[in-house]
Biopython code that builds the backbone (N, CA, C, O; Angstrom):
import numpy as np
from Bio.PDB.StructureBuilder import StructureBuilder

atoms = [
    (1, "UNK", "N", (16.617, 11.056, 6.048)),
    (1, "UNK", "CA", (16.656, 9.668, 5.641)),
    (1, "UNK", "C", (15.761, 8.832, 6.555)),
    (1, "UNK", "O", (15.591, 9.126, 7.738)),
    (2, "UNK", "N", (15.052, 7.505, 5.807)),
    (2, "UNK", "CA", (14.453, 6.651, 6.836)),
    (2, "UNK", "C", (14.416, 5.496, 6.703)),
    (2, "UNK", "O", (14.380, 5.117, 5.532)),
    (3, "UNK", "N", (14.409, 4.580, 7.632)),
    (3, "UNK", "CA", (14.884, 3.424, 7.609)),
    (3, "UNK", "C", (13.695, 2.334, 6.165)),
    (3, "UNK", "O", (12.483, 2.430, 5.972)),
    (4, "UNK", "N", (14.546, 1.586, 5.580)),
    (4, "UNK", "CA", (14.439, 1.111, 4.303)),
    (4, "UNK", "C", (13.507, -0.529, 4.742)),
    (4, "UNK", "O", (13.678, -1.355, 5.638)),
    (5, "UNK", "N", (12.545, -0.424, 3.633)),
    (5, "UNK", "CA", (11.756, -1.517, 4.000)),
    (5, "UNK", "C", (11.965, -2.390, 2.358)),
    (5, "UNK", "O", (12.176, -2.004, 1.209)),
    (6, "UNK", "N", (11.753, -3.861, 3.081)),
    (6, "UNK", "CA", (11.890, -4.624, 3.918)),
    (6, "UNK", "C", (13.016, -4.048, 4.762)),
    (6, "UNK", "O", (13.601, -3.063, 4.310)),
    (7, "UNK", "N", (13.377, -4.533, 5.902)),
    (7, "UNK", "CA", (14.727, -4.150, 6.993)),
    (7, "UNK", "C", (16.212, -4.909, 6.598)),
    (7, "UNK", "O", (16.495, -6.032, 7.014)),
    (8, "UNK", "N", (16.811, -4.361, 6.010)),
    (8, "UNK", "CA", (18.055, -5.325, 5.693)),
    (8, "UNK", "C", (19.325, -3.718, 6.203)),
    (8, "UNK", "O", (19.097, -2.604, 6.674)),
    (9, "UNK", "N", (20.581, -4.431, 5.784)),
    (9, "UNK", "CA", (21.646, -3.657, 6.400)),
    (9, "UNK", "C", (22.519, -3.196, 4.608)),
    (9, "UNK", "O", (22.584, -3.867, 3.578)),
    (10, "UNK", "N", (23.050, -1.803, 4.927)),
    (10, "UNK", "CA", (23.540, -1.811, 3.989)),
    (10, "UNK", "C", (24.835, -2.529, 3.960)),
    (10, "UNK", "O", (25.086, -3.495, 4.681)),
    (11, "UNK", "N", (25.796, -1.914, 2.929)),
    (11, "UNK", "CA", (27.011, -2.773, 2.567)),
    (11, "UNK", "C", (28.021, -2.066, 4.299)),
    (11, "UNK", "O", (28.902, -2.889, 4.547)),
    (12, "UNK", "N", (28.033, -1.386, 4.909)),
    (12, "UNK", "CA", (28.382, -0.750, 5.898)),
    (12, "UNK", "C", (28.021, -1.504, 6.841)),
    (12, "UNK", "O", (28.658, -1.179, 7.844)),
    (13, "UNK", "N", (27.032, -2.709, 7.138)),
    (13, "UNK", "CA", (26.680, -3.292, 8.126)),
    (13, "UNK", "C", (25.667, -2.618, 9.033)),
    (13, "UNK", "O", (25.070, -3.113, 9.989)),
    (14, "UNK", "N", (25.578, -1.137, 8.439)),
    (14, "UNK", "CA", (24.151, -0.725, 9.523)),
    (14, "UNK", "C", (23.118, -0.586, 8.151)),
    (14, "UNK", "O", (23.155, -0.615, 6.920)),
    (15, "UNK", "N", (22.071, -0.397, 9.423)),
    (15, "UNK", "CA", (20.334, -0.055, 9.000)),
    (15, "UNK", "C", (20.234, 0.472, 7.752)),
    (15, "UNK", "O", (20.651, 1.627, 7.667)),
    (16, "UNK", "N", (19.693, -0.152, 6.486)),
    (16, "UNK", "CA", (20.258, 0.788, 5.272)),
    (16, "UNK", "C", (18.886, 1.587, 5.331)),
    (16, "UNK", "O", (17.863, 1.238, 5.921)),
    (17, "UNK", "N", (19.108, 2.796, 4.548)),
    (17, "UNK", "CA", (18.070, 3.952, 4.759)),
    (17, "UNK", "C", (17.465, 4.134, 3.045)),
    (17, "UNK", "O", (17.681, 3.504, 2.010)),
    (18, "UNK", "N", (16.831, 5.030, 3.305)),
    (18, "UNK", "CA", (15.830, 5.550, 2.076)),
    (18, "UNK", "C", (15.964, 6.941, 1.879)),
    (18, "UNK", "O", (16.435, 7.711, 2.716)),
    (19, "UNK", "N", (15.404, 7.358, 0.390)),
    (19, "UNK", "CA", (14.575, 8.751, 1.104)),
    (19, "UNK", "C", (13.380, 8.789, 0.788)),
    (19, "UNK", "O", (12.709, 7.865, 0.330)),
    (20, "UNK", "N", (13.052, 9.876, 1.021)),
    (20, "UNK", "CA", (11.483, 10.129, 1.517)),
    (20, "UNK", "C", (10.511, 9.231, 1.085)),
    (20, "UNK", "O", (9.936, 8.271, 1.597)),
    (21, "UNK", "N", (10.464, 10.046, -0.471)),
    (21, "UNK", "CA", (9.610, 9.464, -1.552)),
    (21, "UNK", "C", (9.527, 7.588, -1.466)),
    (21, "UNK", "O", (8.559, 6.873, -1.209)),
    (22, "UNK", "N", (10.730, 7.279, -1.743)),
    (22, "UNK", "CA", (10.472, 5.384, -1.634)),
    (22, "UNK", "C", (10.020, 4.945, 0.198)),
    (22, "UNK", "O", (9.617, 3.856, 0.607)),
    (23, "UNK", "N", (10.215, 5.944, 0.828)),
    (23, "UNK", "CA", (9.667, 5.508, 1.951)),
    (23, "UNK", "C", (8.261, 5.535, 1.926)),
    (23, "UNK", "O", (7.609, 4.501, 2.065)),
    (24, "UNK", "N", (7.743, 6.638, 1.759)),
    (24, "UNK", "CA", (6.337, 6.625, 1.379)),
    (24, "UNK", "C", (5.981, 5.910, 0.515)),
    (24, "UNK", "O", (4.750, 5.926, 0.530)),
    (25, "UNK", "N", (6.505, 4.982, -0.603)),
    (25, "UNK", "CA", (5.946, 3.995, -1.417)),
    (25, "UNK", "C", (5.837, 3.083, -0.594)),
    (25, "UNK", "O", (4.718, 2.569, -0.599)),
    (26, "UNK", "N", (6.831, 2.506, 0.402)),
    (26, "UNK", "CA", (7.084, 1.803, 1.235)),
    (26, "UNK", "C", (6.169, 1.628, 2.179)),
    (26, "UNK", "O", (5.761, 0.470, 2.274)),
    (27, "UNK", "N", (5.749, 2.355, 2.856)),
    (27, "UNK", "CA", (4.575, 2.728, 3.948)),
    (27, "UNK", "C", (3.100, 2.453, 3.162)),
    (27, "UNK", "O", (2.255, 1.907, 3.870)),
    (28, "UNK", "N", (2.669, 2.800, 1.654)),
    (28, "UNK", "CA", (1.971, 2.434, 0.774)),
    (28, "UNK", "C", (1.744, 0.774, 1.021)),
    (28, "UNK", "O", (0.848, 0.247, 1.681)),
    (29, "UNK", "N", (2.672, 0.225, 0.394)),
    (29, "UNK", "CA", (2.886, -1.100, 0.162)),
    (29, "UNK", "C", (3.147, -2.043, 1.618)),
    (29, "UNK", "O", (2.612, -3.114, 1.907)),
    (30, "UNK", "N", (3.933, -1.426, 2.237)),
    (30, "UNK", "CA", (2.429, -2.320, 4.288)),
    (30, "UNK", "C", (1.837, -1.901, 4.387)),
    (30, "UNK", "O", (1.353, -2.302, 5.445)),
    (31, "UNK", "N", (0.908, -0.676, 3.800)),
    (31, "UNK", "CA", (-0.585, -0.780, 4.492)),
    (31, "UNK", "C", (-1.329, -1.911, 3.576)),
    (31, "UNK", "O", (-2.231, -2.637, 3.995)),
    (32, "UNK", "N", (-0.855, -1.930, 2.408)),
    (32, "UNK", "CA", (-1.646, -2.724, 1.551)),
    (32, "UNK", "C", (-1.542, -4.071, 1.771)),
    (32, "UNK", "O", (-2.508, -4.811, 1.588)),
    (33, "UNK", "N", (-0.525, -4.453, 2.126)),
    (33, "UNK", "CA", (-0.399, -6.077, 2.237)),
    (33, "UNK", "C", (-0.396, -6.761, 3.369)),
    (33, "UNK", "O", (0.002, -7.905, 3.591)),
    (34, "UNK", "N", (-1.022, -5.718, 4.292)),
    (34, "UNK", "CA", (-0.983, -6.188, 6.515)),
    (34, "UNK", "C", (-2.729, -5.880, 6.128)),
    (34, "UNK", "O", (-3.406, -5.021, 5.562)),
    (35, "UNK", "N", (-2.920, -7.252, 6.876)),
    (35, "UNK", "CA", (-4.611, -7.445, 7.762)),
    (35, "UNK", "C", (-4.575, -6.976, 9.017)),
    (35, "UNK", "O", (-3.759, -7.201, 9.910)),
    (36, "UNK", "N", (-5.924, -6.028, 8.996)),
    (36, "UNK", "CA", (-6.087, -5.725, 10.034)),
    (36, "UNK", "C", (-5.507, -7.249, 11.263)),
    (36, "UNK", "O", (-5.727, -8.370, 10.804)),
    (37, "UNK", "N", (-4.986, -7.195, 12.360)),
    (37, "UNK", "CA", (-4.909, -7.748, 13.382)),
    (37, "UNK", "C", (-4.111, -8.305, 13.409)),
    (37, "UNK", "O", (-4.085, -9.104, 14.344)),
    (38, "UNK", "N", (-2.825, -8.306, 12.380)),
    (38, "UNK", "CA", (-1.021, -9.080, 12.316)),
    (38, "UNK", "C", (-0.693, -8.014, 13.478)),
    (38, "UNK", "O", (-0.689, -8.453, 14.628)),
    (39, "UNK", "N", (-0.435, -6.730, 13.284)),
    (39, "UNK", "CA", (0.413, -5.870, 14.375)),
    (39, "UNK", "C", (-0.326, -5.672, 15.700)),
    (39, "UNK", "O", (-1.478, -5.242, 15.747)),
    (40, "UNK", "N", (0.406, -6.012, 16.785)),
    (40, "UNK", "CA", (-0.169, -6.004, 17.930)),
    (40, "UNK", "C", (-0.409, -5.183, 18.383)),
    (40, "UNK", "O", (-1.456, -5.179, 19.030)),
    (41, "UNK", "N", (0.465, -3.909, 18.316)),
    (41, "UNK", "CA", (0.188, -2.576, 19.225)),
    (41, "UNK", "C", (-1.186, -1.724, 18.317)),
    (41, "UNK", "O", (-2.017, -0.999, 18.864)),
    (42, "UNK", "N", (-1.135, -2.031, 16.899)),
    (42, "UNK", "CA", (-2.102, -1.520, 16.241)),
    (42, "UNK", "C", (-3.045, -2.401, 15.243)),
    (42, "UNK", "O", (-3.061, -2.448, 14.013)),
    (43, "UNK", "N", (-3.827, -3.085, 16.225)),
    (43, "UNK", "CA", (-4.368, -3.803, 15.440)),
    (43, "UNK", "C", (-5.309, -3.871, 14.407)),
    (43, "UNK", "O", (-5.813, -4.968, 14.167)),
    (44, "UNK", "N", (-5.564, -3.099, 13.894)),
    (44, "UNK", "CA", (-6.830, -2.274, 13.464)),
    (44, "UNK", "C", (-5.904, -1.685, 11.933)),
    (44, "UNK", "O", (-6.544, -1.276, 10.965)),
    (45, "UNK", "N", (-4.165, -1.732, 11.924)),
    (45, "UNK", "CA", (-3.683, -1.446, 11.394)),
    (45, "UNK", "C", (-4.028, -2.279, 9.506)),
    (45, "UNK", "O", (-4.323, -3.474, 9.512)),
    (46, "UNK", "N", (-3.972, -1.739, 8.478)),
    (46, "UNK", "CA", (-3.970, -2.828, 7.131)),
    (46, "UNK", "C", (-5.576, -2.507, 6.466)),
    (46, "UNK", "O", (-6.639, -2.054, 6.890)),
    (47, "UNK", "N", (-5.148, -2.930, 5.432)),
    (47, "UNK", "CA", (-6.434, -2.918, 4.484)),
    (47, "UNK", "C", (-7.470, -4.029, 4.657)),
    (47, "UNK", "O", (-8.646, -3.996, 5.019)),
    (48, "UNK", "N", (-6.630, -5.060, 4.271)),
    (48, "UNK", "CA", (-7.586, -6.493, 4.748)),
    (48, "UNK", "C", (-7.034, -7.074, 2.957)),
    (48, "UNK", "O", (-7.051, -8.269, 2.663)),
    (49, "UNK", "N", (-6.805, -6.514, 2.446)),
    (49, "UNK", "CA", (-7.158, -7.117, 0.788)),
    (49, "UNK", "C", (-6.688, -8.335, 0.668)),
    (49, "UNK", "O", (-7.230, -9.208, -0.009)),
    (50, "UNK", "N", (-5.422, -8.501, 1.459)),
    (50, "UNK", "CA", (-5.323, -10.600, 1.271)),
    (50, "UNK", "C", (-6.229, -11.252, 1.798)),
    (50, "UNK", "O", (-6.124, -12.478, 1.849)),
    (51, "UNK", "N", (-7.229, -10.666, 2.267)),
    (51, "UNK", "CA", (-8.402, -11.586, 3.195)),
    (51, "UNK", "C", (-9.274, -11.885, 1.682)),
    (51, "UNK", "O", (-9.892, -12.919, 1.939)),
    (52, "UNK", "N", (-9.529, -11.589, 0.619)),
    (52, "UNK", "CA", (-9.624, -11.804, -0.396)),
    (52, "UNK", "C", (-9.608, -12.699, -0.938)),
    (52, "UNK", "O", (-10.566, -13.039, -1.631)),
    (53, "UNK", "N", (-8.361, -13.509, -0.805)),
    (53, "UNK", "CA", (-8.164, -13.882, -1.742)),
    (53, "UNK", "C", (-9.239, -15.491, -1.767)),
    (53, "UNK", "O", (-8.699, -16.443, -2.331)),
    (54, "UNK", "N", (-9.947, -15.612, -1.475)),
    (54, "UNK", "CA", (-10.965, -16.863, -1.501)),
    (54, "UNK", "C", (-12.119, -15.690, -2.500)),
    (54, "UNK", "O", (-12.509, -16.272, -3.512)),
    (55, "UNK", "N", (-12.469, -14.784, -2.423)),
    (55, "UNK", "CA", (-13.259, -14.046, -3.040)),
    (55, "UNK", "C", (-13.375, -14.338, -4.969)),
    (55, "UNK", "O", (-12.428, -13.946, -5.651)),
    (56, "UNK", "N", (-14.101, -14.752, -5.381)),
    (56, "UNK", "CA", (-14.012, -14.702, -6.755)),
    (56, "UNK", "C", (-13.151, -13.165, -7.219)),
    (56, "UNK", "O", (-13.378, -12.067, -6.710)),
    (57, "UNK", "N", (-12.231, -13.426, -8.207)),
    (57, "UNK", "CA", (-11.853, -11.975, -8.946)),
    (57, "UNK", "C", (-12.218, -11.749, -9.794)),
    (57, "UNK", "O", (-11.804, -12.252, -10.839)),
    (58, "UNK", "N", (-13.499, -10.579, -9.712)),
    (58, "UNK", "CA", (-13.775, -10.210, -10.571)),
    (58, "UNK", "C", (-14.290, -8.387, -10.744)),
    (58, "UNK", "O", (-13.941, -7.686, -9.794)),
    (59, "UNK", "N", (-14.762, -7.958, -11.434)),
    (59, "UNK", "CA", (-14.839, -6.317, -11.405)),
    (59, "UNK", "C", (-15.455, -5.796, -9.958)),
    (59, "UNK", "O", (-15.074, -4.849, -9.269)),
    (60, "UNK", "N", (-16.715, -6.890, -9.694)),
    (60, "UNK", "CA", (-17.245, -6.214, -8.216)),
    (60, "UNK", "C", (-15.710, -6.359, -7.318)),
    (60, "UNK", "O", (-15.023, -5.350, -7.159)),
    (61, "UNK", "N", (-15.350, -7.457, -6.866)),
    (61, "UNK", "CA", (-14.528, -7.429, -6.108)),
    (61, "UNK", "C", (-12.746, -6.866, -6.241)),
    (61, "UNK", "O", (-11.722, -6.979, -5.567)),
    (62, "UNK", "N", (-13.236, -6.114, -7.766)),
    (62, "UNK", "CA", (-12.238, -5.527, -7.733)),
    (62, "UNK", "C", (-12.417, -4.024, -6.954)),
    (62, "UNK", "O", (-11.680, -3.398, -6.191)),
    (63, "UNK", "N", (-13.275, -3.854, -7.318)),
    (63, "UNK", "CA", (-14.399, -2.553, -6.715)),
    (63, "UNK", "C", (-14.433, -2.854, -5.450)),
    (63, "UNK", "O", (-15.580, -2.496, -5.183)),
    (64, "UNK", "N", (-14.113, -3.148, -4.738)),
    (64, "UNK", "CA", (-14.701, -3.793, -3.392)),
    (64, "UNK", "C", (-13.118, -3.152, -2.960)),
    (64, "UNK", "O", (-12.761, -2.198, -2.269)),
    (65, "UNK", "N", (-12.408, -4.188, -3.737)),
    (65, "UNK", "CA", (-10.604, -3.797, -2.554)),
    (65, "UNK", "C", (-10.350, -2.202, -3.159)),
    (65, "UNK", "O", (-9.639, -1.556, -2.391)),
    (66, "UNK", "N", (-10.831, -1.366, -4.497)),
    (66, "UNK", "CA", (-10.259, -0.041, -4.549)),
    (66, "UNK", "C", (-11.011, 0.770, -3.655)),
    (66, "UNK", "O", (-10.579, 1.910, -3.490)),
    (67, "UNK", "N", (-12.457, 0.301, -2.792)),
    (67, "UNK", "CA", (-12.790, 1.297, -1.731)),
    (67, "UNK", "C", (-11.706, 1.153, -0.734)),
    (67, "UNK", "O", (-11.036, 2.118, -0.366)),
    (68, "UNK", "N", (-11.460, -0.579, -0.104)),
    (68, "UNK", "CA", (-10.965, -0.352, 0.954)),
    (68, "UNK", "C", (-9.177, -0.111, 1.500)),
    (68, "UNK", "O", (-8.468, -0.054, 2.505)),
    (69, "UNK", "N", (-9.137, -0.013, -0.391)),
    (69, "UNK", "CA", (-7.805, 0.405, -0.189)),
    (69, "UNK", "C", (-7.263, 2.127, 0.065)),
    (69, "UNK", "O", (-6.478, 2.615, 0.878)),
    (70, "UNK", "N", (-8.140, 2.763, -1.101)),
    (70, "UNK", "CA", (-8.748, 3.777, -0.774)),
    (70, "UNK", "C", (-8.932, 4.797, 0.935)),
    (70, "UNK", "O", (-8.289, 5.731, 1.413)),
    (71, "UNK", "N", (-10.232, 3.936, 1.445)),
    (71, "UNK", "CA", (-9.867, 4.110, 2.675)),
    (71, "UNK", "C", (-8.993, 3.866, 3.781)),
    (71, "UNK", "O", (-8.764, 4.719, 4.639)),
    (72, "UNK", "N", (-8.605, 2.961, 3.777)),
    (72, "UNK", "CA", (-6.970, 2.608, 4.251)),
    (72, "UNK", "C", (-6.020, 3.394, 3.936)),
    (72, "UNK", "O", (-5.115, 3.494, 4.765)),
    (73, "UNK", "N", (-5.939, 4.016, 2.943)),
    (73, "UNK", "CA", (-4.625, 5.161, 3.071)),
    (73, "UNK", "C", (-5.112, 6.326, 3.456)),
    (73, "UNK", "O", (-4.330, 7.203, 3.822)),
    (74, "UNK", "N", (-6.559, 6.553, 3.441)),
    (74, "UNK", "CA", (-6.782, 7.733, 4.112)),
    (74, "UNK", "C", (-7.129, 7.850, 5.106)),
    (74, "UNK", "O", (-7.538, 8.949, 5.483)),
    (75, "UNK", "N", (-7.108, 6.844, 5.871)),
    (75, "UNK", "CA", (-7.142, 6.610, 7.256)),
    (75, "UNK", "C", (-5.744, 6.581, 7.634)),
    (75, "UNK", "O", (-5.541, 7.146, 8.709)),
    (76, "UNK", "N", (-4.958, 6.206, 7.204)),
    (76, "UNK", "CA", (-3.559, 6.082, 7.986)),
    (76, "UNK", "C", (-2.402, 6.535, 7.179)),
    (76, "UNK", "O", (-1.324, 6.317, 7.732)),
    (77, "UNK", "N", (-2.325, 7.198, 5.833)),
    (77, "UNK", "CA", (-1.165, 8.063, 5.519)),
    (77, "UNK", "C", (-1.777, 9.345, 5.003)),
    (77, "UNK", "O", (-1.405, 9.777, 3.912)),
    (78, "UNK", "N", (-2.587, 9.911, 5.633)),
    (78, "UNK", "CA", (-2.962, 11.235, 5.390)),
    (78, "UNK", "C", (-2.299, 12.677, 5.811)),
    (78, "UNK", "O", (-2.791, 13.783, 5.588)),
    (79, "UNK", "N", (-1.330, 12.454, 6.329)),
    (79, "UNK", "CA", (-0.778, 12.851, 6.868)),
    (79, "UNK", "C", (0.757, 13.317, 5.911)),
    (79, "UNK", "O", (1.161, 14.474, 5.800)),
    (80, "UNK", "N", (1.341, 12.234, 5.375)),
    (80, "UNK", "CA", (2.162, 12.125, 4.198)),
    (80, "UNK", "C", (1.427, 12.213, 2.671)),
    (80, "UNK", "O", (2.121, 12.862, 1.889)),
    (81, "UNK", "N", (0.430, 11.805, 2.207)),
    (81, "UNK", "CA", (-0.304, 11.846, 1.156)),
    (81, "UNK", "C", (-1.366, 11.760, 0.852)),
    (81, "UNK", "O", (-2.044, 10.875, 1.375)),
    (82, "UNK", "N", (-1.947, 12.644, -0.118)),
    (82, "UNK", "CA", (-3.229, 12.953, -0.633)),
    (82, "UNK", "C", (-3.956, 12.118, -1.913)),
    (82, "UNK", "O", (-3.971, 12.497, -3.084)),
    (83, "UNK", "N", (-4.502, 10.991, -1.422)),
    (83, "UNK", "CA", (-4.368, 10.364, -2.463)),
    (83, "UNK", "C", (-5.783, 10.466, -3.772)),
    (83, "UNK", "O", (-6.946, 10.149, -3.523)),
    (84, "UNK", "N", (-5.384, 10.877, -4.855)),
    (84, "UNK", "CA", (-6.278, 10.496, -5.963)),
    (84, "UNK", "C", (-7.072, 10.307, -6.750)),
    (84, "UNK", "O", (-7.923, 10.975, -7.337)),
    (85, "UNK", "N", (-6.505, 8.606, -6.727)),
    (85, "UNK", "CA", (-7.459, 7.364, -7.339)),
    (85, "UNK", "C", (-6.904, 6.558, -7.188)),
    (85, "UNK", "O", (-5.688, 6.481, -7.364)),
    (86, "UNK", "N", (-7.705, 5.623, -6.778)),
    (86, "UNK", "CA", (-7.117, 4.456, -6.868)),
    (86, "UNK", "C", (-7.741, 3.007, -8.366)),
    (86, "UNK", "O", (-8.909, 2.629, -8.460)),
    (87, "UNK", "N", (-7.042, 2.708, -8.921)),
    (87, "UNK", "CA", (-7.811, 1.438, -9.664)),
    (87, "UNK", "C", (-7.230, 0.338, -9.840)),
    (87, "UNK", "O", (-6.088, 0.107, -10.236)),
    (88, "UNK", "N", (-8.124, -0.402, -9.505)),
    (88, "UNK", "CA", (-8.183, -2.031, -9.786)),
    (88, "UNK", "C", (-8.857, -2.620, -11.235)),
    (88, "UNK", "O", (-9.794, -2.323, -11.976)),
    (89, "UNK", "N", (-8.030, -3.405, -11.179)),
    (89, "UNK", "CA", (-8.263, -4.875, -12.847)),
    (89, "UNK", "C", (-8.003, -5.852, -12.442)),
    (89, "UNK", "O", (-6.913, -6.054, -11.906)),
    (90, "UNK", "N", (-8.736, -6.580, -12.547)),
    (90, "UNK", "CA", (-8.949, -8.402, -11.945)),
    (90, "UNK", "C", (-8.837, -8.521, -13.451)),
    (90, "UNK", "O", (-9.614, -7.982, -14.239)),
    (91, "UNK", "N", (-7.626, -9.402, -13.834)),
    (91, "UNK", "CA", (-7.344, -10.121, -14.766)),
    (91, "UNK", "C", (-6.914, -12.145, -14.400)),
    (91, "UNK", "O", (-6.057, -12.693, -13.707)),
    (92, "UNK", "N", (-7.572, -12.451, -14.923)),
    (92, "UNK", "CA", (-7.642, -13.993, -14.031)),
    (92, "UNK", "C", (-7.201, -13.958, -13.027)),
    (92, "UNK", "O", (-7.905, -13.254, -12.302)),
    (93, "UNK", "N", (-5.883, -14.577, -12.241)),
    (93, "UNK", "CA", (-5.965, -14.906, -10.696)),
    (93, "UNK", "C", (-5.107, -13.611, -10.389)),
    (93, "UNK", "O", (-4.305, -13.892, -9.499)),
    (94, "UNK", "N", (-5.000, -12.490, -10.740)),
    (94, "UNK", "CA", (-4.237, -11.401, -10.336)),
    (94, "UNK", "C", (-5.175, -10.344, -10.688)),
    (94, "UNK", "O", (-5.902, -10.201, -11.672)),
    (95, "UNK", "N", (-4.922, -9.418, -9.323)),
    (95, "UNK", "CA", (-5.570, -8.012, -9.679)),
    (95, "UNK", "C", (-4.548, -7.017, -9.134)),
    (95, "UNK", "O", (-3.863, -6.892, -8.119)),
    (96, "UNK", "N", (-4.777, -6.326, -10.353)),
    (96, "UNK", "CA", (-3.975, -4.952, -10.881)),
    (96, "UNK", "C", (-4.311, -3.808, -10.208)),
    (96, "UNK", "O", (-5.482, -3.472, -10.036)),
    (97, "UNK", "N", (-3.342, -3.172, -9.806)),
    (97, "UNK", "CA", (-3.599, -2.161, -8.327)),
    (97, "UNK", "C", (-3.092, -1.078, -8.495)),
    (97, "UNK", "O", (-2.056, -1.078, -7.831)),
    (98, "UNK", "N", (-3.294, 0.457, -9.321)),
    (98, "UNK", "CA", (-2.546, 1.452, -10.026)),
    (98, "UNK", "C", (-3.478, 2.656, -8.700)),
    (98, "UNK", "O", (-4.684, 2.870, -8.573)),
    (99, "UNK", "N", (-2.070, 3.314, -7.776)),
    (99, "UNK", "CA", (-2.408, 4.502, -6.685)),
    (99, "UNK", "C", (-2.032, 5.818, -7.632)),
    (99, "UNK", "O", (-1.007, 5.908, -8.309)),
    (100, "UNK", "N", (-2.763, 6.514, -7.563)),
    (100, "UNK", "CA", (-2.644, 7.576, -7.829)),
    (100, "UNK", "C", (-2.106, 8.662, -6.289)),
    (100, "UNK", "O", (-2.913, 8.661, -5.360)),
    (101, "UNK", "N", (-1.357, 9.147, -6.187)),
    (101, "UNK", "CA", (-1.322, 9.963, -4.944)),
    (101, "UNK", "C", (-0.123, 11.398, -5.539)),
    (101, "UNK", "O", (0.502, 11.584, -6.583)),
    (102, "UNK", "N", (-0.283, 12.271, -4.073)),
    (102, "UNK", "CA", (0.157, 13.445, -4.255)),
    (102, "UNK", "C", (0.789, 13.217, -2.899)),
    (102, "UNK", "O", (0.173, 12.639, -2.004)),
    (103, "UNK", "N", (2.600, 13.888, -2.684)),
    (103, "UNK", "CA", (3.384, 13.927, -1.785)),
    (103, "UNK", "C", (2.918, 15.023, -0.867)),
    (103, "UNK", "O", (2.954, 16.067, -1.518)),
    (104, "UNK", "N", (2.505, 15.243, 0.333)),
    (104, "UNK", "CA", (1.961, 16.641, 0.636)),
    (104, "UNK", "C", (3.329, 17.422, 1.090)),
    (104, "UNK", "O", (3.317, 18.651, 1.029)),
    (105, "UNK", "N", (4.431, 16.790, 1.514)),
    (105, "UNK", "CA", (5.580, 17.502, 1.884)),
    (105, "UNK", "C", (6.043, 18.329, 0.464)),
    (105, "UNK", "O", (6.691, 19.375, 0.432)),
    (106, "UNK", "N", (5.552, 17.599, -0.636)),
    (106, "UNK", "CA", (6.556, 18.471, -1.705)),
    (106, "UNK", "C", (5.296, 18.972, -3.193)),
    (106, "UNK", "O", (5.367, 19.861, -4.042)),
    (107, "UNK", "N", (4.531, 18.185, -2.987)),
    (107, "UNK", "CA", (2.657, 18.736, -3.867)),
    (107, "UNK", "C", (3.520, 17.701, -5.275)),
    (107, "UNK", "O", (3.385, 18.151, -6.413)),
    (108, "UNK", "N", (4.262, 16.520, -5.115)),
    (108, "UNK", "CA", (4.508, 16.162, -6.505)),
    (108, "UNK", "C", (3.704, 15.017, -6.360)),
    (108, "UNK", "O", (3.590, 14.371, -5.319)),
    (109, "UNK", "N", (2.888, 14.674, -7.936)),
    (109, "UNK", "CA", (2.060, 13.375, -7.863)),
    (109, "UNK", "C", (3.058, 12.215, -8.132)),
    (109, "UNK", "O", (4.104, 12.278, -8.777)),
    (110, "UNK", "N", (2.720, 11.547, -7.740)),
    (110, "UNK", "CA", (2.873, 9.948, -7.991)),
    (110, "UNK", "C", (2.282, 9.076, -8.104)),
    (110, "UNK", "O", (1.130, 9.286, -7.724)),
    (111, "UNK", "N", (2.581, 7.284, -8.749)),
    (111, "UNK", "CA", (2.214, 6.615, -9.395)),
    (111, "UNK", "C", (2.745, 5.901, -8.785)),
    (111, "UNK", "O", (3.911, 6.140, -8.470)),
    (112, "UNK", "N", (2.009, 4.559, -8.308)),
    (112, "UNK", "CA", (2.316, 2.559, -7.970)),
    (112, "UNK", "C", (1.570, 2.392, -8.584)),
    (112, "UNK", "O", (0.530, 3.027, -8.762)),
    (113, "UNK", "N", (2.188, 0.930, -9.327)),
    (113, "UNK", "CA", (1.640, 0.005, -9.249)),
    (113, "UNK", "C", (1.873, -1.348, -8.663)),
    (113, "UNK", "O", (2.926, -1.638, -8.094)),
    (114, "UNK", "N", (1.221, -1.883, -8.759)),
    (114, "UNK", "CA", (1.282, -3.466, -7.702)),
    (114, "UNK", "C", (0.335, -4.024, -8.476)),
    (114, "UNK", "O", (-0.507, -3.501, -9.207)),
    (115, "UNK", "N", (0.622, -5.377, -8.178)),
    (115, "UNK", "CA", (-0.050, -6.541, -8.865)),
    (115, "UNK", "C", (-0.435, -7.681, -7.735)),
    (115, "UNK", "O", (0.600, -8.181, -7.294)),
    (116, "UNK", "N", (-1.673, -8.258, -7.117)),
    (116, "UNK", "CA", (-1.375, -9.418, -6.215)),
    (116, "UNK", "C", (-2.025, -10.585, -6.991)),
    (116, "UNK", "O", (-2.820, -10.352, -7.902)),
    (117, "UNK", "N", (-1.675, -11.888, -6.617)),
    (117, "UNK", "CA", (-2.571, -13.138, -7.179)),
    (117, "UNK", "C", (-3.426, -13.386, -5.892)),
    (117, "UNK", "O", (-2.951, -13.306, -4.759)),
    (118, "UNK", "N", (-4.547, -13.651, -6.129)),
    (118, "UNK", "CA", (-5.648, -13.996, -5.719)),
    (118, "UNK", "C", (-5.731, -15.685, -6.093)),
    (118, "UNK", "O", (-6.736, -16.333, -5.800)),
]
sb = StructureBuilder()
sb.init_structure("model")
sb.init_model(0)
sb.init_chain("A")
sb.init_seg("    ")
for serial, (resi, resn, name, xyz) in enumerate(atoms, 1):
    if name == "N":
        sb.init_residue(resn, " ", resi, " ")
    sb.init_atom(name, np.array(xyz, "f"), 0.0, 1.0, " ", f" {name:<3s}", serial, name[0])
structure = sb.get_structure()
């Protein structure tokens, strides 16, 4: 089991937990939404993609965040997953964010999606 993100407590009053799989969605979804230089001990940590959001949305810059999202998980959950594909759709002020990845602890694929407004 591992501790459950966001951090809240279960009905027991302790640390509520996860398993694996939603943890690793979990770990997915802060790398994606931390800029490099919020975490102190790792600053270097995050994709950057809310730095974006002044960026027109459109196909280039949708292209733009599926490299560096892309590289962002394979820089820092390679270890837990093999990822893919990744694709993006800039549909007016929101772009559409579909991960393709593979669990390496267990070889099963999986599927996010996420949506952010820009």
């Amino acid at each position: 089991m591992d501790i459950d993100f966001p951090y809240h407590f279960d009905g027991r009053g302790r640390t509520a937990t996860t398993d694996r799989d939603d943890h690793v969605r979990d770990m997915i979804e802060q790398l994606i939404f931390t800029n490099p230089g919020e975490r102190v001990n790792r600053p270097d940590f995050g994709c950057g993609i809310r730095r974006m959001v002044f960026a027109p949305n459109s196909e280039v810059s949708a292209s733009l965040a599926e490299v560096m999202i892309f590289e962002a998980l394979k820089r820092w959950l390679d270890p837990a997953i093999s990822v893919s594909d990744v694709r993006n759709n800039a549909v007016n002020e929101r772009l559409e964010i579909r991960i393709a990845y593979v669990l390496k602890a267990r070889g099963e694929r999986r599927y996010l999606n996420l949506e952010i407004t820009l």
